[in-house]
Z-matrix of the N, CA and C atoms (Angstrom, degrees):
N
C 1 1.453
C 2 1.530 1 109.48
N 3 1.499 2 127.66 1 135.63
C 4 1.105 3 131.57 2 -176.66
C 5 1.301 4 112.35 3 -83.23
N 6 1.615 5 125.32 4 140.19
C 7 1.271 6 94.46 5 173.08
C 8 1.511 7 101.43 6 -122.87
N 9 1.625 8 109.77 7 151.63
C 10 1.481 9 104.96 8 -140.32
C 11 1.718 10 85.53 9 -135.15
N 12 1.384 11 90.82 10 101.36
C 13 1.846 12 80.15 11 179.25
C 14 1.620 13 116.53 12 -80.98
N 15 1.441 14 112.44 13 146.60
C 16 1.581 15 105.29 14 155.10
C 17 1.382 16 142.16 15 -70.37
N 18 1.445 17 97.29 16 130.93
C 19 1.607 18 97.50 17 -179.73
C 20 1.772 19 109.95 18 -78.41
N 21 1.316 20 92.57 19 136.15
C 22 1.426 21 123.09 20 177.69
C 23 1.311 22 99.98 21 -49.33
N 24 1.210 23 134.88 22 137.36
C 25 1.597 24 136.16 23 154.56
C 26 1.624 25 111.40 24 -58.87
N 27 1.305 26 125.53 25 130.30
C 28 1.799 27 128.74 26 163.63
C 29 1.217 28 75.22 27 -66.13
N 30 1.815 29 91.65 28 146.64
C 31 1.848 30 121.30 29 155.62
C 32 1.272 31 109.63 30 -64.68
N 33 1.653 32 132.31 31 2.59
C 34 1.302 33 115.82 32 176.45
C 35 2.160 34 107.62 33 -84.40
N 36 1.791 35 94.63 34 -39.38
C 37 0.947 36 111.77 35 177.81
C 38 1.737 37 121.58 36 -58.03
N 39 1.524 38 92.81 37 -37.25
C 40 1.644 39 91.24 38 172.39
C 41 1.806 40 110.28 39 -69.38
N 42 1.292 41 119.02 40 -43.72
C 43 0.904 42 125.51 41 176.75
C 44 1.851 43 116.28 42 -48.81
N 45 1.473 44 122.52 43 -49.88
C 46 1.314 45 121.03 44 171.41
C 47 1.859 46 105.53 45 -68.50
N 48 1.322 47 141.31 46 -7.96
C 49 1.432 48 130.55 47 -169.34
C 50 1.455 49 108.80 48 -78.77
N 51 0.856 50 168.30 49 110.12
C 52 1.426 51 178.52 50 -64.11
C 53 1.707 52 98.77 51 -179.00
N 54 1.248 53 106.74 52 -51.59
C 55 1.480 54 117.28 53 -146.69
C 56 1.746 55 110.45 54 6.08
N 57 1.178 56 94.76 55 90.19
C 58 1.500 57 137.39 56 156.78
C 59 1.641 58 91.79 57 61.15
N 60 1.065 59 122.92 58 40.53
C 61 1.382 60 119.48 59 176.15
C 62 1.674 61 126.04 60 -120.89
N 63 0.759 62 128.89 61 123.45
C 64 1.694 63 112.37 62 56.51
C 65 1.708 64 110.32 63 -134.72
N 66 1.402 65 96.30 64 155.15
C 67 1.537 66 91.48 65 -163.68
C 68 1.633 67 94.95 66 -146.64
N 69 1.649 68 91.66 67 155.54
C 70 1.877 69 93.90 68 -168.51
C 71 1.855 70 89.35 69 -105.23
N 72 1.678 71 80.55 70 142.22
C 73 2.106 72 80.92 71 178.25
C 74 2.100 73 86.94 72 -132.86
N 75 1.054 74 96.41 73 159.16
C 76 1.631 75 124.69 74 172.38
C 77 1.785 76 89.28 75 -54.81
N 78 1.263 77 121.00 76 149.40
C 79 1.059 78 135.80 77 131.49
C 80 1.368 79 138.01 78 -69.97
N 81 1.396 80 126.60 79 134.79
C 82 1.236 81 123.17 80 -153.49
C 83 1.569 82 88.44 81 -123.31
N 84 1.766 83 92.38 82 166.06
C 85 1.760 84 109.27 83 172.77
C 86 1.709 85 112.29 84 -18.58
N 87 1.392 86 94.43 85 -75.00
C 88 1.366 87 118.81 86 -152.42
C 89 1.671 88 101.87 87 -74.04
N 90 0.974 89 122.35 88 -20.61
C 91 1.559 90 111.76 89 172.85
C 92 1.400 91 98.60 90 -98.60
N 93 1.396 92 133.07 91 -38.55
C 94 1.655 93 111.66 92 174.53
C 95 1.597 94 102.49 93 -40.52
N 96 1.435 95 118.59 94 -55.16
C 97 1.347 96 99.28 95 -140.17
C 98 1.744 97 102.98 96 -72.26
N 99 1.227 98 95.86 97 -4.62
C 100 2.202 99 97.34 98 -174.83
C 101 1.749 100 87.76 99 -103.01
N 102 0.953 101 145.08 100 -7.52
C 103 1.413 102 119.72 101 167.44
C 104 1.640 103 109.26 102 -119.77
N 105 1.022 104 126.06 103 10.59
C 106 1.491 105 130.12 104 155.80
C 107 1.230 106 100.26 105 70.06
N 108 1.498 107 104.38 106 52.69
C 109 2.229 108 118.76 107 174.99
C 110 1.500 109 64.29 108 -116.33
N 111 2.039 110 67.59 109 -170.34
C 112 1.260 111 102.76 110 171.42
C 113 1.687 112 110.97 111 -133.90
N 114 1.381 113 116.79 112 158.41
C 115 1.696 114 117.10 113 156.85
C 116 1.289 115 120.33 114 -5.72
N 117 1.255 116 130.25 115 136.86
C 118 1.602 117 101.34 116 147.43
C 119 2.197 118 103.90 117 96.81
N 120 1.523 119 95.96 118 -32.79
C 121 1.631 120 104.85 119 167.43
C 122 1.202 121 118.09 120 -50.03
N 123 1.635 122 115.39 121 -175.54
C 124 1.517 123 107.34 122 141.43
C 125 1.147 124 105.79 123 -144.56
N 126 1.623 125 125.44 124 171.67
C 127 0.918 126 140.29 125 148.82
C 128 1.402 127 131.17 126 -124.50
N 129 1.414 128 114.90 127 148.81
C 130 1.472 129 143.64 128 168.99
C 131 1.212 130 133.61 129 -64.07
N 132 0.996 131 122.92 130 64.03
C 133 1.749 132 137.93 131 160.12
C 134 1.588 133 117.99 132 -50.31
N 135 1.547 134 112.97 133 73.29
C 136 1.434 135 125.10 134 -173.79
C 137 1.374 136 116.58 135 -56.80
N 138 1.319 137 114.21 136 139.01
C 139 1.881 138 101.71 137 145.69
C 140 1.141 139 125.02 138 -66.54
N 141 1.570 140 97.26 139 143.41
C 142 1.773 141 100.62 140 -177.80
C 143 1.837 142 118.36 141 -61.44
N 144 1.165 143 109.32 142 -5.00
C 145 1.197 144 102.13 143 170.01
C 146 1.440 145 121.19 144 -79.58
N 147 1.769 146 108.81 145 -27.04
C 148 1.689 147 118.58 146 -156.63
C 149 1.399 148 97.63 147 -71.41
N 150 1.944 149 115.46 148 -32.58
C 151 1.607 150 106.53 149 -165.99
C 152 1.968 151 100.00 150 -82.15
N 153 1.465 152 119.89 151 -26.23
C 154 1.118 153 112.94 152 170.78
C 155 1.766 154 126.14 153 -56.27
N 156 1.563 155 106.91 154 -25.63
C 157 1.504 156 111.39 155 -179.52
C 158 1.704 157 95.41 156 -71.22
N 159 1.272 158 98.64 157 -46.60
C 160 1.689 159 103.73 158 -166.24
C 161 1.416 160 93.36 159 -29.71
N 162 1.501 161 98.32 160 -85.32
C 163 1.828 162 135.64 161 -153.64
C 164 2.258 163 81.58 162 -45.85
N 165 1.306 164 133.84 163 -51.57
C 166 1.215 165 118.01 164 -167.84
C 167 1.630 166 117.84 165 -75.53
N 168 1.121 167 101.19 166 9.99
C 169 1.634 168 133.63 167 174.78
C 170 2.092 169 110.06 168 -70.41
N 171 0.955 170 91.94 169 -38.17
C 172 1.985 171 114.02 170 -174.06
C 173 0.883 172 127.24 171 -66.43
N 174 1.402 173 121.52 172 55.89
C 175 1.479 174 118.22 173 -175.01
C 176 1.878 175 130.74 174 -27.87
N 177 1.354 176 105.19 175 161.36
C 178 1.639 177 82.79 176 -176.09
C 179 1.997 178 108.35 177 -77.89
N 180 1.739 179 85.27 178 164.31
C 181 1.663 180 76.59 179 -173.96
C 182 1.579 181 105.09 180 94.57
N 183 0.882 182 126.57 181 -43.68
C 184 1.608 183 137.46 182 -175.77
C 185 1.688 184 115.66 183 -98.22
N 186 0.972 185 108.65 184 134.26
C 187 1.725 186 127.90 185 -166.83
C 188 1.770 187 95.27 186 -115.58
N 189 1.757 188 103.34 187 147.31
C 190 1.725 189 108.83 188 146.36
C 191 1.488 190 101.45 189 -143.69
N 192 1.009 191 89.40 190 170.99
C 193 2.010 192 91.97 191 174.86
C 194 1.336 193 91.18 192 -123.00
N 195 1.170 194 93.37 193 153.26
C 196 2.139 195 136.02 194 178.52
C 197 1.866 196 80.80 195 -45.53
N 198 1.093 197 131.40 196 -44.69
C 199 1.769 198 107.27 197 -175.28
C 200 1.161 199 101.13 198 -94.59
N 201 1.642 200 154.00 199 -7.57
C 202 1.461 201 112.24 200 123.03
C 203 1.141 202 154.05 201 -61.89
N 204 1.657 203 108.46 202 -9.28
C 205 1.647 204 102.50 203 164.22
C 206 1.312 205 113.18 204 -80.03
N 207 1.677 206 123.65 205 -11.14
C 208 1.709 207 110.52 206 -175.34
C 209 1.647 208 96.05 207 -104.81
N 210 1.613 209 127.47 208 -2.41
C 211 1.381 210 104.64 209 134.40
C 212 1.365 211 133.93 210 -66.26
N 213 1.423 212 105.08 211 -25.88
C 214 1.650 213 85.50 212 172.05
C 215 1.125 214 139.17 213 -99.53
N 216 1.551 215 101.45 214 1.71
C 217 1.617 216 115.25 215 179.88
C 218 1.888 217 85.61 216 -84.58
N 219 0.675 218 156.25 217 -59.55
C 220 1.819 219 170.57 218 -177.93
C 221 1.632 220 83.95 219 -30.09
N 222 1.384 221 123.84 220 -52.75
C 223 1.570 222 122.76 221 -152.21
C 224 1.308 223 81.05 222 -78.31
N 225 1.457 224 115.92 223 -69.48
C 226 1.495 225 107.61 224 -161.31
C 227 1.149 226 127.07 225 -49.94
N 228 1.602 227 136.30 226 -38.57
C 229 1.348 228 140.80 227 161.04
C 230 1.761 229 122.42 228 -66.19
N 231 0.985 230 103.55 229 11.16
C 232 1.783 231 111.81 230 -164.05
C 233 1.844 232 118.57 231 41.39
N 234 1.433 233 98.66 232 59.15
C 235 1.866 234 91.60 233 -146.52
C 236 2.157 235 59.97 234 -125.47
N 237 1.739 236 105.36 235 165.49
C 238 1.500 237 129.87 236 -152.80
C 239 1.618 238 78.33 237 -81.77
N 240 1.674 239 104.69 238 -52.56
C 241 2.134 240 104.30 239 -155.33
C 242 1.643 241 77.04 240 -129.89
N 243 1.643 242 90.43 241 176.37
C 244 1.751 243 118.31 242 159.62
C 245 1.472 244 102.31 243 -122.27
N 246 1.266 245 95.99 244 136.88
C 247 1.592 246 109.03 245 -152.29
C 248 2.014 247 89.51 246 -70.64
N 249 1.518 248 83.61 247 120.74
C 250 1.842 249 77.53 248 161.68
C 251 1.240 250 131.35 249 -57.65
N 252 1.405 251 113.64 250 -64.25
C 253 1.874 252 107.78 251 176.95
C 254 1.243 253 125.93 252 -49.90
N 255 1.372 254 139.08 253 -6.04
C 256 1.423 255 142.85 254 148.07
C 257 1.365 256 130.34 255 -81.62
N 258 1.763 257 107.70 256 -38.22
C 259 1.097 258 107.85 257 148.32
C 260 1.336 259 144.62 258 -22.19
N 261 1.196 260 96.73 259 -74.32
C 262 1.715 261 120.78 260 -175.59
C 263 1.639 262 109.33 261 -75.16
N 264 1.306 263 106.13 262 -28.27
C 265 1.815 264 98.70 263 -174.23
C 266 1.731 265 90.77 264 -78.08
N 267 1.610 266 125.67 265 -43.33
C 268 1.297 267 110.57 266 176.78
C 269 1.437 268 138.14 267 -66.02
N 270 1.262 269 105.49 268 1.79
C 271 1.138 270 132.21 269 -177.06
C 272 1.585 271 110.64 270 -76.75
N 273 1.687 272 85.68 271 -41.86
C 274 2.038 273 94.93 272 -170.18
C 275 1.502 274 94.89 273 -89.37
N 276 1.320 275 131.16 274 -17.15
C 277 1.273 276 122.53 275 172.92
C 278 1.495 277 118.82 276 -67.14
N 279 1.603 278 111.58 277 -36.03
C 280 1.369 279 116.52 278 -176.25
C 281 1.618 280 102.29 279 -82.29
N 282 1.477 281 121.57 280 -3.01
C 283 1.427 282 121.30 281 170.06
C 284 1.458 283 104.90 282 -77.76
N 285 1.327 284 145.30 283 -53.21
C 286 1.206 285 159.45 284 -90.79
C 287 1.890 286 79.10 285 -146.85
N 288 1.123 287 130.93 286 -45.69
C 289 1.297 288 112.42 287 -157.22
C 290 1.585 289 94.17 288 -82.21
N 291 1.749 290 110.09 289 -31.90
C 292 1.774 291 106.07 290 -173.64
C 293 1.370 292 98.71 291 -82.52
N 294 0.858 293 130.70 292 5.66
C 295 1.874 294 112.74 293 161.85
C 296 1.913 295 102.65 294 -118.18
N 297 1.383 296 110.76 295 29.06
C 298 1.578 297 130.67 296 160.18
C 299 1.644 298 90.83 297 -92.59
N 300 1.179 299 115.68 298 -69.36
C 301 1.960 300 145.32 299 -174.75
C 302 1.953 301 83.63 300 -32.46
N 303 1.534 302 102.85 301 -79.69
C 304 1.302 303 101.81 302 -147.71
C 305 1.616 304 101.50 303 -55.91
N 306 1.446 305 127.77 304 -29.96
C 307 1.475 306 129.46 305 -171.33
C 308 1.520 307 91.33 306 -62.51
N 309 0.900 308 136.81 307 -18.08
C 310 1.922 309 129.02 308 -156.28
C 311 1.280 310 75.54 309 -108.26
N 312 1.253 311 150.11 310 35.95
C 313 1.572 312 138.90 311 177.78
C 314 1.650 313 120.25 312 36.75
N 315 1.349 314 120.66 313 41.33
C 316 1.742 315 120.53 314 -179.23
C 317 2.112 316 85.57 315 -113.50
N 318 1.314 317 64.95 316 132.77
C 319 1.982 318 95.73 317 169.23
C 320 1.905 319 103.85 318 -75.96
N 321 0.624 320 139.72 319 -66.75
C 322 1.289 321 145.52 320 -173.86
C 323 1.533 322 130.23 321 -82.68
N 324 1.713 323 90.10 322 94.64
C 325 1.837 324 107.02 323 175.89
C 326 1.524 325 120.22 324 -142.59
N 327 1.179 326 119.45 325 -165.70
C 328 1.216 327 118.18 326 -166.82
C 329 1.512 328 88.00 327 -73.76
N 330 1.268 329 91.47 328 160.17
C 331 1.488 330 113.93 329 159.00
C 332 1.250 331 117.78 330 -122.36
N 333 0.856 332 111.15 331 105.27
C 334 1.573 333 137.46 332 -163.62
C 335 1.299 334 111.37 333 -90.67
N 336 1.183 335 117.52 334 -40.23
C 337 1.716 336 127.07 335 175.19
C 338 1.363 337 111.12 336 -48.98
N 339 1.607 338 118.14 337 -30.72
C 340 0.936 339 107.86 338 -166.49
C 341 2.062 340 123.17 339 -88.80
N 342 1.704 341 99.64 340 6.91
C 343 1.089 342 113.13 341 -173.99
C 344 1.444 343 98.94 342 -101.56
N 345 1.134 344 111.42 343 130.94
C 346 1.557 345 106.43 344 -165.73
C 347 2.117 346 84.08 345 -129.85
N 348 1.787 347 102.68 346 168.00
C 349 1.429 348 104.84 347 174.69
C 350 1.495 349 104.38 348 -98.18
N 351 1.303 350 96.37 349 178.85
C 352 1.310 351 133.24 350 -167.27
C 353 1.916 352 95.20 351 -26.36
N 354 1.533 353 116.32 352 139.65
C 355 1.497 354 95.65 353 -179.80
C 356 1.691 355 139.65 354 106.14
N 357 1.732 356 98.02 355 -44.75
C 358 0.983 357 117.56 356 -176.28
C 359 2.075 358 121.81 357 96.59
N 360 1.763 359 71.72 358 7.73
C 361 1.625 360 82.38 359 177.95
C 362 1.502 361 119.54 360 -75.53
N 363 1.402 362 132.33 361 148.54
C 364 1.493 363 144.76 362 179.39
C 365 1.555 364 92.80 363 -89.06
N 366 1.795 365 98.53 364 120.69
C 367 1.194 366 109.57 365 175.00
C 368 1.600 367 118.86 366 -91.16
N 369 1.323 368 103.33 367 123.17
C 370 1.841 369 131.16 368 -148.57
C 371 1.865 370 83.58 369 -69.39
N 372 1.192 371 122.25 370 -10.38
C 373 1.925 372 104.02 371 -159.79
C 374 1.749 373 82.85 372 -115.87
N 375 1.101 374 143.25 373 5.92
C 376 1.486 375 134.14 374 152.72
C 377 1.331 376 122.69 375 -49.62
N 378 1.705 377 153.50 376 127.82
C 379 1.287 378 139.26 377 178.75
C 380 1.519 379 116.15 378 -28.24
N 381 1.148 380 104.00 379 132.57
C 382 1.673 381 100.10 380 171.23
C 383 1.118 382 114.56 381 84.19
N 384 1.500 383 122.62 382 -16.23
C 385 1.440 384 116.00 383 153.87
C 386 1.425 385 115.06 384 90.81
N 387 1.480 386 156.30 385 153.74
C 388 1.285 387 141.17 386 153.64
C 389 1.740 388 114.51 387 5.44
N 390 1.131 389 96.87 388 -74.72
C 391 1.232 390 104.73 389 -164.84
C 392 1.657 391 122.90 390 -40.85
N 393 1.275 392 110.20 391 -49.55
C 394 1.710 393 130.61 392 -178.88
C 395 1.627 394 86.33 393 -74.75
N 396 1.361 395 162.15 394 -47.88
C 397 1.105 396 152.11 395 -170.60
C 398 1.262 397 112.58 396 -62.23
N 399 1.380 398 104.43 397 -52.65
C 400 1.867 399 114.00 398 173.09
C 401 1.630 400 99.77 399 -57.24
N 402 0.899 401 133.59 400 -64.40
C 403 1.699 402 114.48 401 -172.52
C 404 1.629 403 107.42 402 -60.22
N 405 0.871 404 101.04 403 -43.18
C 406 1.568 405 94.60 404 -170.07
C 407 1.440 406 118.96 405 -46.55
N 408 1.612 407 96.61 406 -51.51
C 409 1.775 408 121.68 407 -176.98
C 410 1.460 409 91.23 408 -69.26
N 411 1.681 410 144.63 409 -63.72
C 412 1.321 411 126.47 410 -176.22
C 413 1.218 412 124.72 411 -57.62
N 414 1.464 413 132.17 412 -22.03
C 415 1.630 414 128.34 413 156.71
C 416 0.939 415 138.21 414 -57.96
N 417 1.759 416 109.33 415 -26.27
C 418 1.604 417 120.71 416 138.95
C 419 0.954 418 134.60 417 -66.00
N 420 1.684 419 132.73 418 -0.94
C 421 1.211 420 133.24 419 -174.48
C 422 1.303 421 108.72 420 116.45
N 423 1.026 422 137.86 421 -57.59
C 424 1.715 423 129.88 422 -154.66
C 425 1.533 424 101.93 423 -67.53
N 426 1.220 425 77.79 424 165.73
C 427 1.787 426 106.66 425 -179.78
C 428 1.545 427 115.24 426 -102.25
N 429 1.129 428 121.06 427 101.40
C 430 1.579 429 123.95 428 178.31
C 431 1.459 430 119.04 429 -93.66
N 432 1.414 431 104.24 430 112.41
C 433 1.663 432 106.19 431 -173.70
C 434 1.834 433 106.75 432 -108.74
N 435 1.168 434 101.40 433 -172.03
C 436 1.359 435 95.85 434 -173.25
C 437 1.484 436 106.61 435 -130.42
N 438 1.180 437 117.82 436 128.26
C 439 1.928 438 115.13 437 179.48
C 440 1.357 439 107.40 438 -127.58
N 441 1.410 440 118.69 439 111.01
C 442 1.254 441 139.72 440 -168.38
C 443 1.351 442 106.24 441 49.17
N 444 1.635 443 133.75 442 -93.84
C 445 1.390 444 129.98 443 -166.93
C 446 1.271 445 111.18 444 -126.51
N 447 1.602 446 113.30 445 15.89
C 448 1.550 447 120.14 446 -173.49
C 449 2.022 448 97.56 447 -112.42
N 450 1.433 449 83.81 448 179.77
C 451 1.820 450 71.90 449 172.23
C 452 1.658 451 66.94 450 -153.03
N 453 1.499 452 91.37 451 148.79
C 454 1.371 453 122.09 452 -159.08
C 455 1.963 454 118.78 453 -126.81
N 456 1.030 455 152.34 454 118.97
C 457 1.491 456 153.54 455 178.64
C 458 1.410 457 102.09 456 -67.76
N 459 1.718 458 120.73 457 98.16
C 460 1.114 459 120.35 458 -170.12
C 461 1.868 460 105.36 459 -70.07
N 462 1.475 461 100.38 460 144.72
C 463 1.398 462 112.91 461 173.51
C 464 2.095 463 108.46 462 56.55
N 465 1.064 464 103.88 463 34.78
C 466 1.426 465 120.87 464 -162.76
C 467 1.487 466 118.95 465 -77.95
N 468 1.922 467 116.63 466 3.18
C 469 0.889 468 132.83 467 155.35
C 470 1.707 469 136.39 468 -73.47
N 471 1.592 470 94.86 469 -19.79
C 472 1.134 471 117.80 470 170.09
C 473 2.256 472 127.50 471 -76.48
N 474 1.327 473 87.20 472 -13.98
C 475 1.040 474 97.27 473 177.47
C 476 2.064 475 108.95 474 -123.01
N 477 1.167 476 87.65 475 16.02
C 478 1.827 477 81.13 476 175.45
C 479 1.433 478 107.44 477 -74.31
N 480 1.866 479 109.37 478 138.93
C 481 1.128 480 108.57 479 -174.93
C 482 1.537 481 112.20 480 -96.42
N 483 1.605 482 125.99 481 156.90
C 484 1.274 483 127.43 482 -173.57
C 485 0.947 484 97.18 483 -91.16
N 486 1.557 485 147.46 484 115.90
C 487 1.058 486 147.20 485 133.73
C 488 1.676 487 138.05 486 -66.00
């Protein structure tokens, strides 16, 4: 018997798969009551590509957080929210595939650093971890402080970009 391992998908490849998305579904009981809708809402189940256009949307110097890209994926589909838990995991995919980009030696990818969560916080599961986010974001200018175990884009409202 052969044994035939599977190849892993590249994060670029996950990043181009759609699988059949994105699509608006009703909100139900049990997710109103954890995302603070209601019945009768909807939500936005993006393709992983749509939150990567967003996030390559951000000029440098300019910040959004993960709940402005699922406001604007929400606007664009006419759907109530953009579903967070897809959101945010596509988010780290479109991190993970542009430091795939930069290993193939191409200059030009998302910048991902510049999407920070809820807050203005630097999200710790991006390549490189806190640390590679904080330089990145301070070579553009910002100020990265630290609050309890998060590290945070001080005054980081001031630089959110309108998309």
């Amino acid at each position: 018997m052969k044994n035939i391992a599977k190849k892993r998908k590249s994060w670029q490849e996950k990043l181009a798969d759609s699988k059949g998305l994105p699509k608006v579904e009703q909100i139900t009981p049990k997710m109103a009551g954890r995302w603070g809708t209601k019945v009768g809402d909807t939500v936005v189940i993006p393709a992983p590509i749509e939150v990567d256009e967003i996030m390559k949307k951000v000029p440098k110097g300019k910040l959004i957080t993960i709940n402005d890209t699922r406001t604007t994926l929400a606007q664009k589909h006419s759907a109530t929210i953009g579903c967070p838990i897809t959101t945010g995991i596509f988010a780290r995919i479109a991190a993970e595939a542009s430091e795939e980009v930069v290993a193939e030696g191409k200059k030009v990818i998302t910048p991902y650093w510049r999407t920070l969560k809820a807050g203005g916080v630097i999200n710790e599961k991006y390549p490189g971890g806190v640390e590679a986010q904080k330089e990145l974001l301070e070579k553009e200018g910002h100020k990265v402080i630290q609050k309890g175990k998060k590290y945070v884009v001080a005054d980081f409202e001031k630089y959110l970009a309108r998309l």
